[in-house]
C-alpha positions as CSV (number, residue, x, y, z in Angstrom):
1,X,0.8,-26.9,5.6
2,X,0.5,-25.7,2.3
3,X,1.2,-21.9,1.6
4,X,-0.6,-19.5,-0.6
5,X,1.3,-17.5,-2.8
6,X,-1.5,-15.3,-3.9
7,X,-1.5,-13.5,-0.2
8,X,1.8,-13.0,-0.1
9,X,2.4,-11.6,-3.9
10,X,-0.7,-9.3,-3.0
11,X,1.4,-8.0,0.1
12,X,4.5,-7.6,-1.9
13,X,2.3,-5.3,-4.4
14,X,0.4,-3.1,-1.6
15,X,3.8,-2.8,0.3
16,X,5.2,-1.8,-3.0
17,X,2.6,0.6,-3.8
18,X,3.0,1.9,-0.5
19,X,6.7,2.8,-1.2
20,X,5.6,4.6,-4.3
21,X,3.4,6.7,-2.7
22,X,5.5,7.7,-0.1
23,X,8.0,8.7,-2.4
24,X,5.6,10.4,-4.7
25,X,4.3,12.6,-1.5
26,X,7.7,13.4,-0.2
27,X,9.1,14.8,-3.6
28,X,6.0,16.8,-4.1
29,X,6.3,18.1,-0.7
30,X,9.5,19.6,-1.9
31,X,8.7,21.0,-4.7
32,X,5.7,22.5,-3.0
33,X,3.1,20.7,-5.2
34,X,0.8,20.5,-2.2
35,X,-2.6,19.4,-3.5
36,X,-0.6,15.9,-5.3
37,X,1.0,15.9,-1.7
38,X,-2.5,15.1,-0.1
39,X,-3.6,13.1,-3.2
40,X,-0.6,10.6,-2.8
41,X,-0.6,10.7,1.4
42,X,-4.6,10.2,1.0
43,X,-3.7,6.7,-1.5
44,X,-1.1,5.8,1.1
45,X,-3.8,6.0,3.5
46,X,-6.5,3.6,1.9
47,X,-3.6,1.3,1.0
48,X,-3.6,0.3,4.9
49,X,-6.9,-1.1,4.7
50,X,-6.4,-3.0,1.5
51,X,-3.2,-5.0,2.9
52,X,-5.1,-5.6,6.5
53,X,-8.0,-7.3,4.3
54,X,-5.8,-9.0,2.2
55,X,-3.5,-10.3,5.1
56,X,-7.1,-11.4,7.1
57,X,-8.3,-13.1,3.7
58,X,-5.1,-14.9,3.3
59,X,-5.0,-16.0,7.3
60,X,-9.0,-17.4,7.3
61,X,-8.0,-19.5,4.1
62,X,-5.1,-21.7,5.7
């Protein structure tokens, strides 16, 4: 079977994403910069849905 690269470079760049944010949301936590804490958690959120559509895309087209 022939494998898609697109799916799996669009994982790599949502799972990337992902770490950013997370790191974003825990260093504004510290500093106390609460409403870019919600802001980046919030993005880290929607990210979740994003990957599952790109992962059920990606598994339909094999």
């Amino acid at each position: 079977m022939k494998r898609s690269y697109r799916g799996v470079i669009l994982l790599s760049i949502v799972l990337l994403l992902n770490i950013i944010f997370t790191q974003y949301t825990i260093n504004h936590y510290y500093y106390e910069n609460y409403k870019l804490v919600i802001l980046f958690a919030a993005l880290n959120v929607i990210l979740f849905p994003v990957a599952l559509f790109i992962y059920k895309k990606e598994v339909k087209n094999r």
